[in-house]
C-alpha positions as CSV (number, residue, x, y, z in Angstrom):
1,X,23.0,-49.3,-29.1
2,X,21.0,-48.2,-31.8
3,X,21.5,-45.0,-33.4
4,X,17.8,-43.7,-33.0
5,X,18.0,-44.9,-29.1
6,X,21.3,-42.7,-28.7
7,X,19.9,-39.9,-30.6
8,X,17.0,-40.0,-27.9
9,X,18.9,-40.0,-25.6
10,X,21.0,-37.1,-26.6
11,X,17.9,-34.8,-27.1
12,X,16.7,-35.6,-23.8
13,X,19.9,-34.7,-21.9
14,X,20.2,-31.5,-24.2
15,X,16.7,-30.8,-22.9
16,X,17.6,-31.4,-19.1
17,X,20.4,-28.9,-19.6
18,X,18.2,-26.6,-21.0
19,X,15.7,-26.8,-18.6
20,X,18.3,-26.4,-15.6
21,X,20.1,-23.6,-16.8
22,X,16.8,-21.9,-17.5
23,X,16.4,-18.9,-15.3
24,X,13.4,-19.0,-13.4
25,X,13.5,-14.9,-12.1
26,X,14.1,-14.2,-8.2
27,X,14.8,-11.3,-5.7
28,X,17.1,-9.9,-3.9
29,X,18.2,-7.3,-1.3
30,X,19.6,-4.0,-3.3
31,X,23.6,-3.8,-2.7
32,X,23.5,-1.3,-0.6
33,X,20.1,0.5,0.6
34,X,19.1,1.9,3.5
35,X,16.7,0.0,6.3
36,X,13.3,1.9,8.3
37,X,10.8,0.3,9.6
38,X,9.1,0.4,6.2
39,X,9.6,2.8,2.9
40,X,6.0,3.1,1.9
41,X,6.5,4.4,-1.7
42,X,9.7,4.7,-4.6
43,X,9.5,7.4,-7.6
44,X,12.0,6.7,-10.9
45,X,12.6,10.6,-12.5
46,X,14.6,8.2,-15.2
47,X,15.7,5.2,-16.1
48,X,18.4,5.3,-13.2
49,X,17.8,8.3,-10.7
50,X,15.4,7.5,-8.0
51,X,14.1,8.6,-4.3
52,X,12.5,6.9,-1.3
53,X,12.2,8.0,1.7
54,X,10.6,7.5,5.9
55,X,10.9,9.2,9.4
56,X,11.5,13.0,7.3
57,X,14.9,11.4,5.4
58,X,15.1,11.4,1.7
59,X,17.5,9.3,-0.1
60,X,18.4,9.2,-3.7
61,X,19.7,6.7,-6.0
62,X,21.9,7.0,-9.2
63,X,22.3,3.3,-10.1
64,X,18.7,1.5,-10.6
65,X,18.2,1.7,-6.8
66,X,20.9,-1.0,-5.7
67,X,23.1,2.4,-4.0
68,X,21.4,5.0,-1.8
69,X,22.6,8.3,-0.3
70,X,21.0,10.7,1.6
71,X,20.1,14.3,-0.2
72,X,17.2,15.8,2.3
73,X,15.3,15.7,4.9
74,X,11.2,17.1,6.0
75,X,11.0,18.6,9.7
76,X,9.3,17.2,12.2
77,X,10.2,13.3,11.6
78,X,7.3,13.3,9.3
79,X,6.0,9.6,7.5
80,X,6.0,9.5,3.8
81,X,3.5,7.7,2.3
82,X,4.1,8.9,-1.3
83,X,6.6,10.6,-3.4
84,X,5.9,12.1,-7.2
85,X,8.5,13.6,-9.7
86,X,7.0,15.6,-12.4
87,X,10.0,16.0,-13.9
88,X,13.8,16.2,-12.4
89,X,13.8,18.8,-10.2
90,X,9.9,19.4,-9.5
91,X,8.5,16.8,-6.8
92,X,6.0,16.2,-4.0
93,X,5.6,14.2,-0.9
94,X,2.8,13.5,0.9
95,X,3.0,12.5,4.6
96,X,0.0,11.3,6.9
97,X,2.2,11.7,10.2
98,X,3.7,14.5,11.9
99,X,4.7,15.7,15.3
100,X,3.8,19.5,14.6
101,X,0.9,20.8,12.4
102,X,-0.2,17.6,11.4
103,X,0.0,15.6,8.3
104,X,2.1,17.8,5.6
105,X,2.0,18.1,2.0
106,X,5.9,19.0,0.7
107,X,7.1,20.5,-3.2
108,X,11.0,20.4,-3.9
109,X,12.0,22.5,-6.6
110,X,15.9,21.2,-6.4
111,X,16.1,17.2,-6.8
112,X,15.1,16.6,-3.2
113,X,17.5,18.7,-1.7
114,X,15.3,20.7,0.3
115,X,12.0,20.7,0.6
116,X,8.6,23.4,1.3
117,X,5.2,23.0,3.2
118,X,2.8,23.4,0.6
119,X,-0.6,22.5,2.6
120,X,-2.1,26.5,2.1
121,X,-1.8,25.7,-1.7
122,X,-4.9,23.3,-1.4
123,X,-8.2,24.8,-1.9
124,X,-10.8,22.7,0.1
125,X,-7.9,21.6,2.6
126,X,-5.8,19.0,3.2
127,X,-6.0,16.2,5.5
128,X,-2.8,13.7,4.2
129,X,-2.1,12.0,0.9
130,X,-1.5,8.5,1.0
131,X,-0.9,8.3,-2.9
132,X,0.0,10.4,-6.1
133,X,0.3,10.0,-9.7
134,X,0.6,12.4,-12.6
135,X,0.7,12.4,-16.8
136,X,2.5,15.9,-17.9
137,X,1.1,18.8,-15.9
138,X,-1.5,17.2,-13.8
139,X,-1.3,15.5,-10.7
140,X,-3.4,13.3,-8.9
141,X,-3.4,12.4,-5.5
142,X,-5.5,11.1,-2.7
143,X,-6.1,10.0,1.1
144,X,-6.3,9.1,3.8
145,X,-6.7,5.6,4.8
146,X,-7.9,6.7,8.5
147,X,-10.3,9.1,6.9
148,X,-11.8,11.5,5.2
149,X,-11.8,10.2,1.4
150,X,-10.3,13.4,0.0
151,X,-9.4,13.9,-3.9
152,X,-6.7,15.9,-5.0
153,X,-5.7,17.7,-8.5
154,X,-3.6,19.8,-10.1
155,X,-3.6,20.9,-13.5
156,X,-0.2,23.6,-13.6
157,X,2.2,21.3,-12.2
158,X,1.5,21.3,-8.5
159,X,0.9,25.5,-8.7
160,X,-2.1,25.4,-7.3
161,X,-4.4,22.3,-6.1
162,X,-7.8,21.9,-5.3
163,X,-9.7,18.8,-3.5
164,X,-12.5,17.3,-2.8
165,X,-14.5,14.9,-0.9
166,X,-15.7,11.4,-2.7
167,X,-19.2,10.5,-0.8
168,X,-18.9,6.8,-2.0
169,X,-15.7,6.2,-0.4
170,X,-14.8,6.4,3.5
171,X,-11.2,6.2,3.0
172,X,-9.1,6.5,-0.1
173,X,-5.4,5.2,0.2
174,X,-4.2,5.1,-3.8
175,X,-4.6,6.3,-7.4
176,X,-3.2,6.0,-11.0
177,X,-4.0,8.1,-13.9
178,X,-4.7,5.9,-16.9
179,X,-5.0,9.3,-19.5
180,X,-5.4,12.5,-19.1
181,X,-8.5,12.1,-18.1
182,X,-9.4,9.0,-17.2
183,X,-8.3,7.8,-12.9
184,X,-8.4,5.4,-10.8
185,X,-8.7,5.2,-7.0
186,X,-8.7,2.7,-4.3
187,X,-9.5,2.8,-0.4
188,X,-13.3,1.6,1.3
189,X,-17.0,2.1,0.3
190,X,-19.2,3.9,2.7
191,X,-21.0,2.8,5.4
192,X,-19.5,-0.3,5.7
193,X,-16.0,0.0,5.5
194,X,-16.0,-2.9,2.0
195,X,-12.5,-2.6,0.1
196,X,-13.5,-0.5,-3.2
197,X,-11.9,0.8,-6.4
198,X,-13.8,3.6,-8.6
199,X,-13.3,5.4,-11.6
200,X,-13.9,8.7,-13.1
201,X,-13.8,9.2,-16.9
202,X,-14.0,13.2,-16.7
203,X,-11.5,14.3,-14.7
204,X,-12.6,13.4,-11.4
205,X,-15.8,14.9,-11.6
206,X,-17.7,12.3,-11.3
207,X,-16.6,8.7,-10.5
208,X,-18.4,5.0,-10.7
209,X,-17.7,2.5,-8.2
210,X,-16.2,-0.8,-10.2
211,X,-15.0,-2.9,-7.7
212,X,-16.2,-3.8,-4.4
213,X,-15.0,-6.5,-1.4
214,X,-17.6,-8.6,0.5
215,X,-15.2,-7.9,3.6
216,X,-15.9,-5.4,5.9
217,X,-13.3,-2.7,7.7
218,X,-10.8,-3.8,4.6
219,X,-9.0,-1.6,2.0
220,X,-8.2,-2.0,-1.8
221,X,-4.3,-0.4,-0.7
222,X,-2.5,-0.8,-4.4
223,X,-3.4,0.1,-7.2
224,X,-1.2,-1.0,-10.5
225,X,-2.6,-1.2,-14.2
226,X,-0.2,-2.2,-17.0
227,X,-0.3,-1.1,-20.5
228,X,-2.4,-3.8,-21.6
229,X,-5.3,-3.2,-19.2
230,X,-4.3,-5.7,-16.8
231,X,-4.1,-4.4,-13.5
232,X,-4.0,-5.8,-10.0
233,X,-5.5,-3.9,-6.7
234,X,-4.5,-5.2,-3.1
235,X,-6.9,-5.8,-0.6
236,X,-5.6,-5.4,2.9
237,X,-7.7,-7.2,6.1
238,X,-9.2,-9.8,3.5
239,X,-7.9,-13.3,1.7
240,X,-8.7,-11.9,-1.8
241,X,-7.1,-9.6,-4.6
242,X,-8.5,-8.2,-7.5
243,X,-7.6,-8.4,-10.9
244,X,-8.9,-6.6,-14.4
245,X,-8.4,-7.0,-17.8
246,X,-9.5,-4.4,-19.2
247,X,-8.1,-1.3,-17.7
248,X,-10.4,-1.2,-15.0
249,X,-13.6,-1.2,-16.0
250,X,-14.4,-4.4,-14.3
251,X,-12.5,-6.4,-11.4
252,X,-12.4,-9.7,-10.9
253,X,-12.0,-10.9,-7.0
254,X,-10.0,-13.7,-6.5
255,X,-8.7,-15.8,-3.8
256,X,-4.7,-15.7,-3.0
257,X,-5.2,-18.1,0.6
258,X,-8.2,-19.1,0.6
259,X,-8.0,-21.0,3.7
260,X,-6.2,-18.8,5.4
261,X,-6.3,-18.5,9.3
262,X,-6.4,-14.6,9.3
263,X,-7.1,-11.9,6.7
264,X,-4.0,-11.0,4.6
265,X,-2.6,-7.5,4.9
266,X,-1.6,-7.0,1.3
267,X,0.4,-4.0,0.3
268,X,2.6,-3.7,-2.5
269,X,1.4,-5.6,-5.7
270,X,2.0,-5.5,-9.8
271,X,2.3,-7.6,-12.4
272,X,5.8,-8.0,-14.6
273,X,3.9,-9.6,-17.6
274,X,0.6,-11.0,-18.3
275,X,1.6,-14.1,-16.1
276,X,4.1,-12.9,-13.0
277,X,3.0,-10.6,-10.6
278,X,3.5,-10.3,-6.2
279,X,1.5,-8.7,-4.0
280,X,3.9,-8.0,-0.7
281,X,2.7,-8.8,3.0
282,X,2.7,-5.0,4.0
283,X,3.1,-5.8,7.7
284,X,5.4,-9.2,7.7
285,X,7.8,-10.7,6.1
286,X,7.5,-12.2,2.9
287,X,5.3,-12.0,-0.5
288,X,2.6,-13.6,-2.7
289,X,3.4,-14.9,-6.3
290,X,1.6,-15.8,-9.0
291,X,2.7,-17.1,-12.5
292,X,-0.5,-17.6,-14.5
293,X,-2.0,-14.4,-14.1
294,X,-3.9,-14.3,-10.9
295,X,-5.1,-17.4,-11.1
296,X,-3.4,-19.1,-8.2
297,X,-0.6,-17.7,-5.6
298,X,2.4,-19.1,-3.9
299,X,3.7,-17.5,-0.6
300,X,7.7,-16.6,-1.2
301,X,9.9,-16.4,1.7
302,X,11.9,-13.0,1.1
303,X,11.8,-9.2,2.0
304,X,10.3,-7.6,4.8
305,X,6.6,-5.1,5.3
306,X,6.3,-4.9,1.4
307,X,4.2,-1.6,0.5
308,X,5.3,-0.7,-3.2
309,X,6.0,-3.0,-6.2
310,X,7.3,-1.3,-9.5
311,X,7.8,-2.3,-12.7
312,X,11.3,-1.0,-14.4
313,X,11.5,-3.1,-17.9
314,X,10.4,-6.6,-18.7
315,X,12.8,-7.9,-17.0
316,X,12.8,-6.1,-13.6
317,X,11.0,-5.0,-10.6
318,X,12.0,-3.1,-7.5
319,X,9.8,-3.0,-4.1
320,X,10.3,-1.3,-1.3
321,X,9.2,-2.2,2.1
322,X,11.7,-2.6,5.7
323,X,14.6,-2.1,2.7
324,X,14.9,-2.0,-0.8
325,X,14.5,-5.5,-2.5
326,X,15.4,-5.9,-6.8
327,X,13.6,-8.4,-9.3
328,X,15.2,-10.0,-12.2
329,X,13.9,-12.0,-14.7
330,X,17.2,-13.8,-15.5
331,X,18.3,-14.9,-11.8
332,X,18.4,-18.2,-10.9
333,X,16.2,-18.4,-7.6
334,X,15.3,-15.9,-5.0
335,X,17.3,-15.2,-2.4
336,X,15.9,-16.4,1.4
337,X,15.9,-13.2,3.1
338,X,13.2,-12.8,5.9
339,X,13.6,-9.6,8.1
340,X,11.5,-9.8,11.5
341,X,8.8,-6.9,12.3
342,X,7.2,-5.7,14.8
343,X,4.1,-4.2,15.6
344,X,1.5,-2.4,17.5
345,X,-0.6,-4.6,19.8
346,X,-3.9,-4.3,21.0
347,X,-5.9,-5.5,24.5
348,X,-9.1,-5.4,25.4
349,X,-10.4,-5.9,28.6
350,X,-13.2,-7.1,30.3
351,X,-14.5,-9.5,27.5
352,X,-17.8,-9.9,27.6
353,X,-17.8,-6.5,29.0
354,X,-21.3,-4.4,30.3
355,X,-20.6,-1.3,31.4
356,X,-17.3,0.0,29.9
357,X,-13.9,-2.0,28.2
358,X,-10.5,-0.9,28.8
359,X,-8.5,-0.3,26.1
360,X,-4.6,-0.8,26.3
361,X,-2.0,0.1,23.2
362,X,1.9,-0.4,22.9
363,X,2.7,1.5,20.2
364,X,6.4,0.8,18.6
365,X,6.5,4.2,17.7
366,X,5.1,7.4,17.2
367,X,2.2,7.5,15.1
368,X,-1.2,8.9,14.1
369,X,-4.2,6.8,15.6
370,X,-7.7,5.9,15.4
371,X,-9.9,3.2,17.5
372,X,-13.5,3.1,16.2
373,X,-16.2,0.7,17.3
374,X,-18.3,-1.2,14.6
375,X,-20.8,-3.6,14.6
376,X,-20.9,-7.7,13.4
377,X,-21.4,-5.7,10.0
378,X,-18.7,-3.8,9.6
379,X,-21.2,-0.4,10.3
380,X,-19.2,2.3,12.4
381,X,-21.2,2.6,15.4
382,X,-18.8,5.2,16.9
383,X,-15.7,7.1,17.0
384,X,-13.7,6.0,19.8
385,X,-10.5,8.0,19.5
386,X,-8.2,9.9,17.0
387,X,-5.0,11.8,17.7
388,X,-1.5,11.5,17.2
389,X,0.3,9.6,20.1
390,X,3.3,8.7,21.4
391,X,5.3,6.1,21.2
392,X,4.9,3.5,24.5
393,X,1.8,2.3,26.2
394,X,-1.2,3.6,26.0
395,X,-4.9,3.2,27.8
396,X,-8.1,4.5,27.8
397,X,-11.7,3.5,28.7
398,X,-15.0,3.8,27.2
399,X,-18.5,3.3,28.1
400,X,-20.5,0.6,26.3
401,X,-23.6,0.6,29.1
402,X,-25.9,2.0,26.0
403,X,-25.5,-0.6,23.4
404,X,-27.5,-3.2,22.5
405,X,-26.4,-7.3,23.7
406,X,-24.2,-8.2,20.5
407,X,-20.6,-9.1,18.9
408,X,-18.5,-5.6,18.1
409,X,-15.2,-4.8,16.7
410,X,-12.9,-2.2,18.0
411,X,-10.8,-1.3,14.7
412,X,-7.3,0.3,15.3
413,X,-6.1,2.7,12.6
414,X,-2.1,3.8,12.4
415,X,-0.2,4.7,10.0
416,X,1.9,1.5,10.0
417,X,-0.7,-1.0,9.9
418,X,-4.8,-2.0,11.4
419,X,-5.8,-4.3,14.2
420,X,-9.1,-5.6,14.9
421,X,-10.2,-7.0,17.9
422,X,-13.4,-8.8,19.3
423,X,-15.5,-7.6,22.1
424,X,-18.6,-9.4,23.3
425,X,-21.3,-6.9,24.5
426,X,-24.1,-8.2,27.4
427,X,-26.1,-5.7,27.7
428,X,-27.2,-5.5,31.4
């Protein structure tokens, strides 16, 4: 054998090696975190220290979130949607569910430890926050997903807050502060329901819509924009995400299934570098990855109801979702972990209907919810109901006698998740 054809050789095992060994990044469960039917948001005070919490329970972590321990707890069994640090002791949640006075808006001044109902600190009142963010003293925040899209500042540190109502939007669900003065925030356009992302350059006082979905009765639901300007925002009830490059100011829509059987409800989503990012299946199992920006998506089977992605270093991510699930640049594979959900479900009956359609729920748990009835276009023809229930079944009917001969939708709003179902009107 000659020495050139050994010396191939050589190289090419060397390269082999190389390329096995070669960590390709993957997730994994945290070593020991605590399971809920879904943690909706994580905040990082530091490098280390971090909360999470669901049903009224907070839980802290010392150790980059792979240990948990409980430190606090909201009355009522109230659901967290978002959770905001302004510095180690100083934080807010905001809830969108609970069982006595309605959604509450809680300040800590003690790490978590206990916590105070702030809602009579909100000029222009408060109706639940699905989302916060804040640079030094001022605070964003706004909600809620089942309506009305309310804006929320604070410019002392969470002394006092103000809100107010955005006109484009119907429902707003996130936000992120890119300066001091400059925001983002994310929900669906008005009439017609079309997932939507606008931006104010003035402090909120004005705001330009910069994205918007060709879907009807479907959110923009995350909202992440790295240092760079790229940026991803989630669409729920579609088969689309959008992506920007240059910190917002325009969005490009683009396919993660195209040719998928049902809309995707996306959740959690962020990109690690200008090539990985996820966007987490908010109600199932499992999440979307890309690794060439955006461009095209692979469906990993891992994690369960996905509804917050965040970025620790370049090498790490941590989402949050039925558990608490870690990223790492330098792992070998992902771990297979699928965790079954359940959810609401929905009947309608008769279909076709004339006169009147009989709505029955099972809800898997108490929550806050809204039925509305919309047209083939997505328009809101009429508010069908809005209250928090119970957990259990659930029935109701309405009359439809009045409406015109035509397809219609009767969405379901709660705060774990939508439903849309098809009802076929003959008008007598």
């Amino acid at each position: 054998m000659n020495n050139r054809f050994l010396s191939g050789w050589i190289i090419f095992f060397n390269l082999l090696i190389i390329v096995q060994a070669w960590p390709q990044g993957g997730w994994r469960i945290a070593a020991d975190a605590p399971s809920t039917s879904r943690f909706d948001d994580i905040y990082f005070t530091n490098d280390s220290v971090a909360f999470i919490g669901q049903k009224g329970i907070i839980y802290r972590s010392e150790d980059r979130g792979e240990r948990w321990s409980q430190i606090g707890s909201l009355p009522n069994n109230a659901y967290i949607r978002s959770i905001e640090f302004i510095n180690d002791s100083i934080g807010f949640i905001g809830s969108i569910y609970d069982a006595v006075g309605g959604a509450g808006f809680y300040k800590t001044v003690n790490a978590g430890i206990t916590w105070t109902r702030i809602d009579n600190q909100v000029s222009g009142g408060m109706f639940g926050i699905c989302g916060l963010d804040h640079m030094g003293s001022t605070i964003i925040g706004v909600g809620i997903y089942s309506e009305p899209a309310k804006f929320y500042f604070s410019k002392d540190a969470g002394h006092t807050w103000t809100s107010k109502s955005i006109p484009q939007a119907a429902a707003l669900v996130d936000c992120q502060m890119l300066n001091d003065s400059t925001y983002l925030i994310a929900g669906n356009s008005n009439p017609l329901r079309n997932a939507s992302i606008y931006k104010t350059i003035d402090y909120g006082k004005t705001w330009t819509e910069v994205a918007k979905s060709d879907a009807p009765a479907s959110y923009c639901w995350k909202l992440n924009v790295n240092s760079n300007g790229l940026g991803i925002g989630s669409i729920e009830d579609g088969k689309t995400t959008f992506i920007t490059h240059d910190y917002g100011d325009s969005w490009q829509e683009v396919f993660v299934v195209e040719n998928a059987a049902e809309s995707l409800p996306l959740g959690g989503a962020a990109f690690l570098n200008d090539s990985i990012g996820w966007a987490g299946d908010q109600w199932n199992a499992g999440l979307w990855e890309t690794k060439n920006g955006g461009n095209s998506w692979q469906y990993v089977e891992f994690g369960s109801s996905i509804n917050k992605i965040k970025i620790l270093d370049s090498n790490t991510a941590i989402a949050v979702g039925k558990s608490v699930y870690i990223y790492n640049l330098e792992t070998i594979a992902t771990s297979k972990i699928v965790e079954k959900t359940n959810f609401h479900t929905m009947n309608i009956n008769p279909n076709p209907a004339s006169n009147e359609i009989n709505i029955s729920v099972d809800l898997i748990q108490n929550t806050a919810m809204r039925l509305d009835l919309m047209d083939e276009n997505g328009t809101l023809i009429r508010e069908l109901y809005r209250a928090s229930t119970p957990v259990g079944g659930w029935k109701h009917s309405f009359k439809i006698g009045d409406l015109k001969s035509g397809i219609y939708y009767v969405w379901m709003r709660t705060n774990e998740g939508h439903l849309v179902k098809r009802v076929s009107v003959l008008a007598k």
